[in-house]
C-alpha positions in Angstrom: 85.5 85.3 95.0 81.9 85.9 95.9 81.4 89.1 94.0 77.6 88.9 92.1 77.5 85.1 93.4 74.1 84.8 94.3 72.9 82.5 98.1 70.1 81.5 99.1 69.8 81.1 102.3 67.2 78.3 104.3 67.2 79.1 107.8 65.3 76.3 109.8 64.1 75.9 113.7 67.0 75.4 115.8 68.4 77.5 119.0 71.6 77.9 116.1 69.6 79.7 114.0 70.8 83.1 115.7 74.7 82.0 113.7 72.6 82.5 110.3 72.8 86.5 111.2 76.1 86.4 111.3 76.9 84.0 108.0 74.5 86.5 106.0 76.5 89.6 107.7 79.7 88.1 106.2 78.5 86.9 103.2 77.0 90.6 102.4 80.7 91.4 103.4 82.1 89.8 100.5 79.4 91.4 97.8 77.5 88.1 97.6 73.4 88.4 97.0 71.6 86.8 99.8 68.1 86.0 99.7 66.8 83.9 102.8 63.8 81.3 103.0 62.8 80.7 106.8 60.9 77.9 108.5 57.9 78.6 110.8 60.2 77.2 113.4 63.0 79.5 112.8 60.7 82.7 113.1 60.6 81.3 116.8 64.6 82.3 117.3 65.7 85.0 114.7 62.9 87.5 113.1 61.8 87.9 109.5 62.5 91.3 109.9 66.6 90.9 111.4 67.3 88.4 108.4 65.9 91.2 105.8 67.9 94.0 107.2 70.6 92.7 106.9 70.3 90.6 103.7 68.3 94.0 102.1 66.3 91.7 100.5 62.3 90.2 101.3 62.6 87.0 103.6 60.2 84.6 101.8 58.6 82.1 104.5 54.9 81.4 103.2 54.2 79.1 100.0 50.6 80.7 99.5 51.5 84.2 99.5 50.1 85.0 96.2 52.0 88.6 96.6 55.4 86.5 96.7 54.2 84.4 94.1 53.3 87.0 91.6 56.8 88.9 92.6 59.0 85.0 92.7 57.3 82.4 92.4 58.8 79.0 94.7 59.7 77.8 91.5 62.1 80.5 90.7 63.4 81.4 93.7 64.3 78.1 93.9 66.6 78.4 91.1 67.4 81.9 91.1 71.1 81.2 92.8 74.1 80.2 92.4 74.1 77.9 95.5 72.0 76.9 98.2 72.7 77.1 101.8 70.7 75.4 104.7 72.2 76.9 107.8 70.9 75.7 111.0 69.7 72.5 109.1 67.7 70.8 111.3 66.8 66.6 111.5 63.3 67.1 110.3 64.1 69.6 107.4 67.0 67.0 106.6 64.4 64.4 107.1 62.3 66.3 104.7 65.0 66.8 101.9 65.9 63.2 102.1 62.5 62.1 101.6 61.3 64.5 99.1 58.7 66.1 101.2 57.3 69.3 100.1 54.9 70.8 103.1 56.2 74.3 103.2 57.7 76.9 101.7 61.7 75.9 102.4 61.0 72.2 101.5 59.3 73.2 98.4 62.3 75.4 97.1 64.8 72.6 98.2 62.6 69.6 96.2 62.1 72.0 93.6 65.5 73.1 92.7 68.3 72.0 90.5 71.0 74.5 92.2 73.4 72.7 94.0 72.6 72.8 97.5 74.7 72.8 100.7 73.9 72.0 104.5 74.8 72.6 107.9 73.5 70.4 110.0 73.1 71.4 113.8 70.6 69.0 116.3 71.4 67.4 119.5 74.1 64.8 119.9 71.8 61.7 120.1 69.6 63.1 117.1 72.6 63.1 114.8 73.7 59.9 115.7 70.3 58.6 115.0 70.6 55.9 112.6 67.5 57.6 111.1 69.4 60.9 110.5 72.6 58.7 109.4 70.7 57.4 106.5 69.0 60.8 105.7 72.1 62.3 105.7 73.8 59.2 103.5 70.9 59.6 100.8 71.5 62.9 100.6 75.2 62.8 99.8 74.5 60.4 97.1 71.9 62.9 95.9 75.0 65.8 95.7 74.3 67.3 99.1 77.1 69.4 100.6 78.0 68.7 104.4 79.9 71.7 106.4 79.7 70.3 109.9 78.3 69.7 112.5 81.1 70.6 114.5 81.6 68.8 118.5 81.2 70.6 121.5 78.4 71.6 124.6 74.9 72.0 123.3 72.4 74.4 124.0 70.5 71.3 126.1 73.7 71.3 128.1 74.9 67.5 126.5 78.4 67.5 124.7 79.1 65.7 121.3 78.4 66.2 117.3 75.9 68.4 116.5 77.2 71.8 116.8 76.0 74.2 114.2 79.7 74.6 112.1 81.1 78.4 112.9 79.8 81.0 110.2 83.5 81.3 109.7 83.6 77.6 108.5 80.8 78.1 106.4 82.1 80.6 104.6 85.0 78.9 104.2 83.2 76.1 102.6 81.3 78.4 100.3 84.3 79.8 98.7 86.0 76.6 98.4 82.7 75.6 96.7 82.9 78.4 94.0 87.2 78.2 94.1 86.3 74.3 92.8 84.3 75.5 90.0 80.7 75.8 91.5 79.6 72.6 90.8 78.6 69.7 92.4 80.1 67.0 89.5 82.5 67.1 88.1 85.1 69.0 90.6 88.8 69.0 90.8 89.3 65.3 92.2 86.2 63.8 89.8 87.1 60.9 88.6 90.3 60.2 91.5 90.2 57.6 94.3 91.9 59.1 97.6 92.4 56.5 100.1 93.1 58.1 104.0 93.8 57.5 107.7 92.5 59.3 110.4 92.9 59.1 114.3 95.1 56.8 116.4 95.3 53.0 117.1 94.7 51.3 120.4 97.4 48.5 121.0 96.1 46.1 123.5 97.7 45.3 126.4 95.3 43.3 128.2 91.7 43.2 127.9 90.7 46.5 129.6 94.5 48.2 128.4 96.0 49.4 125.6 98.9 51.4 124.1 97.5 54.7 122.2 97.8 58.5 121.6 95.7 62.0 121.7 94.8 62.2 118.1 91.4 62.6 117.7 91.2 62.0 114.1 89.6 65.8 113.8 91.9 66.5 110.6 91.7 63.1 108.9 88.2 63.3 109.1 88.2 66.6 107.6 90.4 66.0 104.7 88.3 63.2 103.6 85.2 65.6 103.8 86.8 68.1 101.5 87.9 65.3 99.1 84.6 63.9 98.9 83.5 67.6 98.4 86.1 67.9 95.6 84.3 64.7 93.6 86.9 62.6 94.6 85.5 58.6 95.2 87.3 58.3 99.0 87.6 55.8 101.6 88.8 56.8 105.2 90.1 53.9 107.3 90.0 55.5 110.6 90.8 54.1 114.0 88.7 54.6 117.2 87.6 58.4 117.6 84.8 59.7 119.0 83.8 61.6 115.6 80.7 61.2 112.8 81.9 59.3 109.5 81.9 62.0 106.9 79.2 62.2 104.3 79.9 60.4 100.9 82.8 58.6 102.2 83.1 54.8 102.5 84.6 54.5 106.0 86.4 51.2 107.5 87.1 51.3 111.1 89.5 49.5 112.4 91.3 49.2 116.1 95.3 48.1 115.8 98.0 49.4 113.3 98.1 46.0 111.7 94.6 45.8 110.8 95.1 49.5 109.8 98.0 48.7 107.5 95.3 45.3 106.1 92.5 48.0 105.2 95.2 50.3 103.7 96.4 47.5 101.7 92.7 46.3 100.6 92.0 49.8 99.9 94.3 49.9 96.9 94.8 50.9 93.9 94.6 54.7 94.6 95.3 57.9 93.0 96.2 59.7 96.0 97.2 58.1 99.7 97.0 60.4 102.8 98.3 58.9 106.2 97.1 61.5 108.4 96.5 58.7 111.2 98.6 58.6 114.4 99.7 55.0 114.2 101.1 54.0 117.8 104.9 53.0 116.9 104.7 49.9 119.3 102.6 47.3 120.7 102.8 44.9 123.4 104.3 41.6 122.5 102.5 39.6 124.2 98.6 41.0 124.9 97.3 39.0 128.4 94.2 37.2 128.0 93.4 38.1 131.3 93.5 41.8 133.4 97.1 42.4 134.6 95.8 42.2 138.8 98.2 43.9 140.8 99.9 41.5 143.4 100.0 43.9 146.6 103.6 44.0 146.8 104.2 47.4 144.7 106.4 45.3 141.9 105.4 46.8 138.3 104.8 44.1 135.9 107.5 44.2 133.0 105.9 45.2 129.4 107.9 44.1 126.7 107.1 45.8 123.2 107.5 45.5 119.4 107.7 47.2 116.2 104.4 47.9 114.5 104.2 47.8 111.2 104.8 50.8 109.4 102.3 52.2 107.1 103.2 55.3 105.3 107.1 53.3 104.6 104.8 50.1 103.0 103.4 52.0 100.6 105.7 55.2 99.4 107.9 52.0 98.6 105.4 50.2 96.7 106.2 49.4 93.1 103.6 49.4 90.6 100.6 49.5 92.9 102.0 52.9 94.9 99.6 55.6 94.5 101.1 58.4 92.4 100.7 60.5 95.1 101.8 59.5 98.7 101.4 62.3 101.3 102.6 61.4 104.9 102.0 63.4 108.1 104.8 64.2 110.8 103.4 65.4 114.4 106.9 66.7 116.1 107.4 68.4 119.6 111.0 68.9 118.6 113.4 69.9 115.3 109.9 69.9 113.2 111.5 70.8 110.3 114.5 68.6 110.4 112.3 65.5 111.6 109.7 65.9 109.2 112.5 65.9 106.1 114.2 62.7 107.5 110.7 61.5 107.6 109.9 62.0 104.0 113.2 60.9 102.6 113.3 57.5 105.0 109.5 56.8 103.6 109.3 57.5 100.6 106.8 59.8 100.7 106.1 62.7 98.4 104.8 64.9 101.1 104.9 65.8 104.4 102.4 67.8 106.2 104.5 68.8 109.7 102.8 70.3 112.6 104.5 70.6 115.8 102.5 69.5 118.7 104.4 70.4 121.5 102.1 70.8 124.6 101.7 74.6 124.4 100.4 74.9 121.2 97.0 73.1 121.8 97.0 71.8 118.4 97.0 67.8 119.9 93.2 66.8 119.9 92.2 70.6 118.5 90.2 72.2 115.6 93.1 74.5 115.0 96.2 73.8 113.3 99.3 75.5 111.7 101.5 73.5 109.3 104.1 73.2 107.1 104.1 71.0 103.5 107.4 69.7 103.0 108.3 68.3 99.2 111.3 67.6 97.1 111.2 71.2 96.3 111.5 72.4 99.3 108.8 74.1 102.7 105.8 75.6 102.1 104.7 77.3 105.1 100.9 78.0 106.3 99.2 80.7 108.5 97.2 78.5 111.4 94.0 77.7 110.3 91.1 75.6 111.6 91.2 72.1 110.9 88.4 72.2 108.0 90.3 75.2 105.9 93.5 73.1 105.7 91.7 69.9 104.6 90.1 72.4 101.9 93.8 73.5 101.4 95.5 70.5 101.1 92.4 69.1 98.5 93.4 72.3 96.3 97.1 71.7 96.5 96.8 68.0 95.5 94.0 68.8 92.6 96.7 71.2 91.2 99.4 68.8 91.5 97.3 66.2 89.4 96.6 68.5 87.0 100.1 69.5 86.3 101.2 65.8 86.5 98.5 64.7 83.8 98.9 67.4 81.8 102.9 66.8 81.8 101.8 63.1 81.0 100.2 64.0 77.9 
């Protein structure tokens, strides 16, 4: 897939930069071309001369070297690629890129390109949580920008949170689904499709300081709207509490209970596609305590009556004109996943199931990995295990072909 595609590759200051070695190692693997552009600051963690050997190409990191100009000019190499990757990409080159800054040689190529360009963040926790960064990174989605990452997980500084260079793995990952989709920022598989998705669990109060919920941390709802945003599709997640970024280009409702979840799915429509990839909590307390339930001293456990919450994926696969034409339900099972997950898309009226067991010893619950199986009239489609990002990207493909085949049966 990435034979003769051509990268170039903008390393910038970051303790992450040392990952770039290995993206360009496994790039080169797959007979891409990759040329890299490096920061001052990124000459402080990985050397001009690693990055060259192992690209075989000249690392281009100063704007008035008039031997690099008269060999490629900025102006060219900023548009001699096919894409362009920013991997570490750090809060001031994002700052930079969302403000049109041009004060160096990577800025320069980024402002004066018109290749589509793709970034992977990686900063501290409380950087990219910045509301400064948030709206660099929002302005740049609008602008076309590509988000891989960042990824959670202990940094460098020893804090733990978003902000984690992605896995060159992941990046890779991205790049091909990137040039799979056509290689183009407009215009991709879902352009012109509204998506409408939930992500994470609910919290069902039970008093004030209580509540009913699960372990989902909304890692792969997240991640499926990110690849259908990356796919061109207009999406908005409606996710419940997680301790996760929004992802770039989505419009992102948060909400707390199933019922408000099910009111945001329901305001969310009309949609082309519908993916319930939240862990909705099955009950709630009936009657939530204004007060904290004290414990008395005598050892007696307070009596907690629950009801039925509403069920979400059920209210809309049995919508009538206003379902989506494509409802896709999730089924997390630690028992009969196969049986479960077909009562489940029979009972819903769902056109898909995605069924992953989660039975405590295969770590999937709250991971980045996860193995599943896509149940459909038709019958099971089984999948390798794969992280969390490559079977959004999966999914994304499978629904954009689905579409197609649909419209085209339409016409």
């Amino acid at each position: 897939m990435l034979t003769g595609k051509r990268i170039l590759l903008v390393i910038s200051g970051g303790i992450a930069a040392y990952k770039s070695l290995e993206l360009v190692r496994r790039l080169r693997d797959r007979n891409a071309t990759v040329r890299a552009v490096m920061t001052a600051a990124a000459k402080q963690f990985v050397t001009p001369l690693s990055v060259s050997a192992l690209t075989g190409e000249k690392v281009f990191d100063d704007l008035f070297n008039l031997t690099d100009e008269a060999e490629m000019g900025h102006i060219e190499l900023s548009r001699d690629a096919d894409l362009i990757v920013v991997a570490p990409a750090t809060a001031n080159l994002l700052a930079k890129m969302a403000n049109g800054f041009a004060d160096d040689m990577a800025s320069t190529v980024l402002l004066a390109t018109d290749t589509p360009v793709m970034a992977a963040p990686a900063m501290n926790v409380r950087m990219w949580t910045h509301p400064a960064t948030a709206r660099n990174v929002d302005t740049l989605a609008a602008d076309g920008v590509l988000f891989v990452g960042p990824d959670d997980g202990t940094m460098a500084c020893g804090e733990f949170g978003p902000g984690r260079l992605a896995e060159p793995s992941d990046i890779l990952s991205a790049i091909e689904a990137f040039f799979a989709m056509g290689g183009a920022l407009s215009g991709g598989p879902l352009s012109g499709k509204r998506v409408v998705i939930t992500s994470g669990p609910t919290h069902e109060p039970i008093d004030p300081v209580r509540y009913i919920a699960n372990r989902s941390s909304g890692k792969q709802g997240h991640a499926i709207a990110a690849a259908a945003a990356r796919a061109g599709a207009e999406v908005e997640l409606i996710s419940g509490p997680v301790a996760l970024a929004d992802p770039p280009g989505v419009v992102v409702t948060h909400v707390q209970t199933a019922r408000e979840m099910l009111d945001a799915v329901t305001a969310a429509l009309p949609a082309d596609v519908a993916i319930f990839a939240a862990a909705v909590a099955d009950w709630r307390a009936a009657r939530e305590s204004a007060g904290k339930i004290k414990k008395d001293g005598s050892g007696t456990v307070p009596a907690l009556e629950l009801e039925v919450n509403p069920d979400i994926l059920a209210t809309v696969g049995h919508l009538g004109r206003d379902r989506p034409g494509l409802v896709i339900g999730f089924a997390a099972e630690t028992d009969d996943l196969l049986a479960n997950a077909r009562a489940k898309l029979e009972r819903k009226g769902a056109d898909w199931i995605v069924a992953n067991d989660v039975s405590p010893e295969t770590g999937i619950m709250g991971g980045d990995a996860n193995t599943v199986r896509i149940l459909d009239a038709k019958g099971v489609e089984e999948w390798p295990s794969l992280s969390k990002d490559a079977v959004a990207e999966a999914l994304v493909g499978r629904i954009a072909g689905y579409l197609e085949a649909h419209e085209e049966i339409e016409v």
